[in-house]
C-alpha positions in Angstrom: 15.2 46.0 15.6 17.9 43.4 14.8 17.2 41.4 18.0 13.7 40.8 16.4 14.8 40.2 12.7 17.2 37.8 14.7 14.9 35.9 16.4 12.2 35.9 13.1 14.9 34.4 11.2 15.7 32.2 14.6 12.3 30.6 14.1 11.3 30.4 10.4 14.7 28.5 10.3 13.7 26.5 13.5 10.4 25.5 11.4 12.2 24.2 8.3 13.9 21.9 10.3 11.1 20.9 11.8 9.2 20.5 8.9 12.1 18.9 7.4 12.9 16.0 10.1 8.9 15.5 9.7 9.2 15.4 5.6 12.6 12.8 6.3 10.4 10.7 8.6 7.8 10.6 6.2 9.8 9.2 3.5 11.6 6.3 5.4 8.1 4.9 6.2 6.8 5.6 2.7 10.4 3.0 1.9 9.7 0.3 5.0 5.9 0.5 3.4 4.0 2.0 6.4 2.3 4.4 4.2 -0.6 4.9 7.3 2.4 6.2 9.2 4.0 7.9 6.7 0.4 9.9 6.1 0.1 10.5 9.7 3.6 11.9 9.9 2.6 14.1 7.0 -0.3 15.8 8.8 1.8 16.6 11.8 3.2 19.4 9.1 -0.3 21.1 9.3 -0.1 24.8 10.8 3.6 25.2 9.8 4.9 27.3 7.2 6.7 25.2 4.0 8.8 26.7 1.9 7.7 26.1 -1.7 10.6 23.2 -2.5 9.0 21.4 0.6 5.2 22.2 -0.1 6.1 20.6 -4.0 7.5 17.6 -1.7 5.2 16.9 0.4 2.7 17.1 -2.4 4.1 14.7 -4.2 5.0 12.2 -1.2 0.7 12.3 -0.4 0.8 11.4 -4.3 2.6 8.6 -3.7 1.1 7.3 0.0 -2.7 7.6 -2.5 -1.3 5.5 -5.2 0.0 2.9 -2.8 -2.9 2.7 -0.4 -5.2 2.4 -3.4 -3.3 -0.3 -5.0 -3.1 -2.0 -1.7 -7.2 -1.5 -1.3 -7.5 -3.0 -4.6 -5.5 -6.0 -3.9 -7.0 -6.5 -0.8 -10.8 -6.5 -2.3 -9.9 -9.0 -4.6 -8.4 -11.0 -2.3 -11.7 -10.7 -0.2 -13.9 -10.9 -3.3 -12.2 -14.4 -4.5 -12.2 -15.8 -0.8 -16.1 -14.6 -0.8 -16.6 -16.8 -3.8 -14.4 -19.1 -2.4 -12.2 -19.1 -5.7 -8.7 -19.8 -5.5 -5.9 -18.3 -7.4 -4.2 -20.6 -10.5 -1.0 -21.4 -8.0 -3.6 -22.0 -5.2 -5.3 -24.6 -7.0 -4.5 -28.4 -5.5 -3.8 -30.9 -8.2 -6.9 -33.4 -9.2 -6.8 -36.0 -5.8 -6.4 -39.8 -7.1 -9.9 -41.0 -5.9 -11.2 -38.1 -8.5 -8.8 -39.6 -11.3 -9.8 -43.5 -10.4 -13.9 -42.5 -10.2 -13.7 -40.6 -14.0 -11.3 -43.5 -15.4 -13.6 -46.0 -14.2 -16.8 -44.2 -15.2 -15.0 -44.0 -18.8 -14.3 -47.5 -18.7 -17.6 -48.4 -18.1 -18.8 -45.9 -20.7 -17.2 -48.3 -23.3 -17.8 -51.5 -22.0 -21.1 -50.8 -22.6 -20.6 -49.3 -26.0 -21.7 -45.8 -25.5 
């Protein structure tokens, strides 16, 4: 009997550390911003048992990879959205060229030469 409490113990301990080295992996792509990887790496810890202090973990890494992705979805749209409408952003906008400031000066000049 202790030979098979043994090797139980053997591998639930075997599948932490597994689970663990999978969790760790997670989280150093969730800080180099990989957050596809960091998801994928997350669902390699599907069919393993977690103990309750890594289940609350792992929950709250997926948290973190959602809020990320969608903030990254949400920049990207309005990227694509302004580009679609071909607007650029306030320090994207080139200054007035010279030819624009010489035609508008010299249709103001003509404006009150003529007396309008």
């Amino acid at each position: 009997m202790k030979d098979v409490a043994t090797a139980a113990q053997e591998a639930a301990k075997q599948a932490t550390d597994k689970a663990d080295a999978i969790i760790k992996q997670a989280q150093s792509l969730i800080g180099a911003g990989d957050f596809e990887d960091a998801l994928a790496a997350l669902n390699n810890l599907i069919g393993l048992k977690l103990t309750a202090a890594q289940q609350k973990l792992v929950a709250a890494l997926k948290a973190e990879i959602q809020k990320a992705l969608a903030g990254k979805t949400a920049d990207s749209t309005k990227s694509a959205v302004g580009n679609l409408l071909g607007k650029q952003s306030d320090s994207q906008t080139p200054p007035a060229r010279p030819a624009t400031r010489r035609f508008f000066a010299a249709i103001a000049a003509i404006s009150i030469g003529c007396g309008t």
